[in-house]
C-alpha positions as CSV (number, residue, x, y, z in Angstrom):
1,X,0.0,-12.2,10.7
2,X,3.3,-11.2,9.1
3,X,4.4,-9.5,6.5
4,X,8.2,-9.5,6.3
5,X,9.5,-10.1,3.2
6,X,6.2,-9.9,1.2
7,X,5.5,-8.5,-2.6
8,X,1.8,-7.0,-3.4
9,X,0.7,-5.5,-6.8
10,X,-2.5,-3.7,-7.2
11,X,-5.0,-5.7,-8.9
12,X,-7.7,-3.1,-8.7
13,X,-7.5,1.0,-7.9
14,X,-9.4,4.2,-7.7
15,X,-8.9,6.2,-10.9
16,X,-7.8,8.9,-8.4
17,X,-5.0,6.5,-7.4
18,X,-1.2,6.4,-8.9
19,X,-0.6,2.5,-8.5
20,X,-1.0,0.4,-11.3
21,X,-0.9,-3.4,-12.3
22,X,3.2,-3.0,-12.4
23,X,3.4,-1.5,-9.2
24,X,5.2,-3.3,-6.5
25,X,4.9,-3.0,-2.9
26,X,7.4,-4.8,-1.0
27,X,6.7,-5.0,3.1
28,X,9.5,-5.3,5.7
29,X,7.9,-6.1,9.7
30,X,9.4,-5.8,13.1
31,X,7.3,-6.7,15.3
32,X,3.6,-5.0,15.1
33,X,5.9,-2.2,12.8
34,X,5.7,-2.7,9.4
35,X,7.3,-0.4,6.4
36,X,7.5,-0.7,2.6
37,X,9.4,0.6,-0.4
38,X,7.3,0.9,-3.8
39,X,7.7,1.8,-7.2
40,X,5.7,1.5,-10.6
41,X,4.3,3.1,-13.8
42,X,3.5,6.7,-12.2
43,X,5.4,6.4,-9.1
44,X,9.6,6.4,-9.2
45,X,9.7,5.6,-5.6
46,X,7.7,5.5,-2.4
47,X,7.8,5.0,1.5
48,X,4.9,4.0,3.7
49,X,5.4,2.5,7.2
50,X,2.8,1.5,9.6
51,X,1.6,-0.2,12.4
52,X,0.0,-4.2,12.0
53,X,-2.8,-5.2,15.0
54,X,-3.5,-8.8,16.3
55,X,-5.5,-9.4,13.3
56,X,-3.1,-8.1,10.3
57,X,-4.8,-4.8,10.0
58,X,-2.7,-1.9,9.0
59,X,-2.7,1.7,9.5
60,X,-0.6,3.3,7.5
61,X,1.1,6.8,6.3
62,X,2.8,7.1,2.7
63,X,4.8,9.5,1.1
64,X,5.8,9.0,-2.8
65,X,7.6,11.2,-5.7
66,X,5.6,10.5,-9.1
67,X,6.6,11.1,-12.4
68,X,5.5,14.8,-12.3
69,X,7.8,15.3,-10.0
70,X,5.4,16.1,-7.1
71,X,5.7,14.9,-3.4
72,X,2.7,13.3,-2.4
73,X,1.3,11.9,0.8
74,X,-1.2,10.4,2.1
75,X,-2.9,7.9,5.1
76,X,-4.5,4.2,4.4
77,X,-6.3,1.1,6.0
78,X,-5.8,-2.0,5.0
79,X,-7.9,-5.7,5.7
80,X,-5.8,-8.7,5.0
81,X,-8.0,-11.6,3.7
82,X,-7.0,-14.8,3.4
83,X,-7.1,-16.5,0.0
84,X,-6.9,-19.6,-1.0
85,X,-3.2,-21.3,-0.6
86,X,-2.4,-18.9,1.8
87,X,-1.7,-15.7,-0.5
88,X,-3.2,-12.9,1.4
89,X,-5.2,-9.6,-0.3
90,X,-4.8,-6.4,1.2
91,X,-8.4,-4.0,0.6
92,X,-7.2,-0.7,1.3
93,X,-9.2,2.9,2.2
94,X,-7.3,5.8,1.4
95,X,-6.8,9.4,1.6
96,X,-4.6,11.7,0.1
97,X,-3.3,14.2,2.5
98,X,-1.8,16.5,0.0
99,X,-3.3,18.0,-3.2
100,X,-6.8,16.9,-3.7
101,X,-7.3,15.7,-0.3
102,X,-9.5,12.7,-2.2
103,X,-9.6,9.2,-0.9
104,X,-10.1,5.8,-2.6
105,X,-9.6,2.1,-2.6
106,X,-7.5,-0.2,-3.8
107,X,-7.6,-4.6,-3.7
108,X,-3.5,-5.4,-3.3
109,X,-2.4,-8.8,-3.7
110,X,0.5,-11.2,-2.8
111,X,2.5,-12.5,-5.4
Protein backbone atom coordinates (compact mmCIF):
# COMPACT_ATOMS: atom_id res chain seq x y z
CA UNK A 1 0.00 0.00 0.00
CA UNK A 2 0.99 3.60 -0.65
CA UNK A 3 0.32 6.60 0.51
CA UNK A 4 2.17 9.38 -1.49
CA UNK A 5 0.18 12.04 -2.30
CA UNK A 6 -2.83 11.25 -0.11
CA UNK A 7 -5.47 13.69 1.89
CA UNK A 8 -7.27 12.25 5.22
CA UNK A 9 -9.67 14.18 7.50
CA UNK A 10 -10.86 12.89 10.72
CA UNK A 11 -14.22 11.67 10.64
CA UNK A 12 -14.35 10.59 14.23
CA UNK A 13 -11.92 11.51 17.43
CA UNK A 14 -11.30 11.09 21.08
CA UNK A 15 -12.57 14.21 22.94
CA UNK A 16 -8.99 14.24 24.24
CA UNK A 17 -7.81 14.64 20.69
CA UNK A 18 -7.02 18.18 18.81
CA UNK A 19 -8.13 17.04 15.14
CA UNK A 20 -11.32 17.96 13.95
CA UNK A 21 -13.67 17.44 10.82
CA UNK A 22 -11.49 20.37 9.01
CA UNK A 23 -8.33 18.89 9.72
CA UNK A 24 -6.17 17.78 6.90
CA UNK A 25 -3.54 15.30 6.88
CA UNK A 26 -1.65 15.11 3.81
CA UNK A 27 0.92 11.90 3.50
CA UNK A 28 4.19 11.97 1.43
CA UNK A 29 5.99 8.09 1.11
CA UNK A 30 9.33 6.89 0.13
CA UNK A 31 9.55 3.71 0.17
CA UNK A 32 8.27 1.90 3.59
CA UNK A 33 8.91 5.95 5.01
CA UNK A 34 6.09 7.84 5.12
CA UNK A 35 5.70 11.66 6.61
CA UNK A 36 2.84 14.16 6.77
CA UNK A 37 2.18 17.91 7.19
CA UNK A 38 -1.39 18.79 9.00
CA UNK A 39 -3.21 21.57 10.02
CA UNK A 40 -6.96 22.41 11.21
CA UNK A 41 -9.32 24.08 13.69
CA UNK A 42 -6.96 23.65 16.94
CA UNK A 43 -3.80 22.77 15.35
CA UNK A 44 -1.75 25.65 13.11
CA UNK A 45 0.59 23.17 11.88
CA UNK A 46 1.93 19.69 12.49
CA UNK A 47 4.61 17.00 11.54
CA UNK A 48 4.34 13.27 11.89
CA UNK A 49 6.59 10.76 9.98
CA UNK A 50 6.54 7.08 10.16
CA UNK A 51 7.31 3.90 9.08
CA UNK A 52 4.49 1.76 6.51
CA UNK A 53 4.86 -2.37 6.85
CA UNK A 54 3.88 -4.92 3.98
CA UNK A 55 0.33 -4.50 4.98
CA UNK A 56 -0.01 -0.48 5.14
CA UNK A 57 0.28 -0.40 8.90
CA UNK A 58 1.83 2.67 10.36
CA UNK A 59 3.77 3.48 13.26
CA UNK A 60 4.09 6.78 13.79
CA UNK A 61 5.51 9.86 15.94
CA UNK A 62 3.88 13.52 15.73
CA UNK A 63 4.79 16.64 16.90
CA UNK A 64 2.22 19.80 16.49
CA UNK A 65 1.90 23.56 17.74
CA UNK A 66 -1.98 24.26 18.61
CA UNK A 67 -3.60 27.31 18.98
CA UNK A 68 -2.48 27.72 22.66
CA UNK A 69 0.53 27.93 21.59
CA UNK A 70 1.87 24.67 23.24
CA UNK A 71 4.24 22.05 21.58
CA UNK A 72 2.71 18.81 21.65
CA UNK A 73 3.80 15.34 20.83
CA UNK A 74 2.83 12.26 20.68
CA UNK A 75 3.10 8.30 19.19
CA UNK A 76 0.17 6.53 16.96
CA UNK A 77 -0.89 3.20 15.13
CA UNK A 78 -2.70 3.19 12.34
CA UNK A 79 -4.89 0.06 10.27
CA UNK A 80 -5.64 0.98 6.81
CA UNK A 81 -8.96 -0.58 5.66
CA UNK A 82 -10.08 -0.78 2.43
CA UNK A 83 -13.41 0.82 1.56
CA UNK A 84 -15.41 0.61 -1.08
CA UNK A 85 -13.99 2.31 -4.43
CA UNK A 86 -10.70 2.02 -3.17
CA UNK A 87 -10.70 5.06 -0.62
CA UNK A 88 -8.79 3.75 2.35
CA UNK A 89 -9.62 4.59 6.32
CA UNK A 90 -6.98 4.92 8.64
CA UNK A 91 -8.21 3.59 12.60
CA UNK A 92 -5.62 5.03 14.70
CA UNK A 93 -4.41 4.37 18.64
CA UNK A 94 -2.78 7.12 20.16
CA UNK A 95 -0.82 8.48 22.91
CA UNK A 96 0.19 11.69 23.88
CA UNK A 97 3.75 11.80 25.02
CA UNK A 98 3.63 15.27 26.45
CA UNK A 99 1.15 16.83 28.88
CA UNK A 100 -1.52 14.44 29.91
CA UNK A 101 0.29 11.43 28.72
CA UNK A 102 -3.57 10.24 27.58
CA UNK A 103 -4.19 8.09 24.56
CA UNK A 104 -7.16 7.81 22.10
CA UNK A 105 -8.52 6.98 18.79
CA UNK A 106 -9.37 8.38 15.90
CA UNK A 107 -11.24 6.86 12.24
CA UNK A 108 -9.22 9.10 9.43
CA UNK A 109 -10.35 9.00 5.97
CA UNK A 110 -9.35 9.56 2.35
CA UNK A 111 -10.79 12.26 0.51
Amino acid sequence: MNYNNKKFRPIESSANGETTEDTVFEYIQTGYVITCTYSGEHIVIGHLIGLVDADGNIDMRYHQVNTKRDLVTGVCSSKPEIREGGKIRLHEQWQWTSGDKSHGHSILEEF
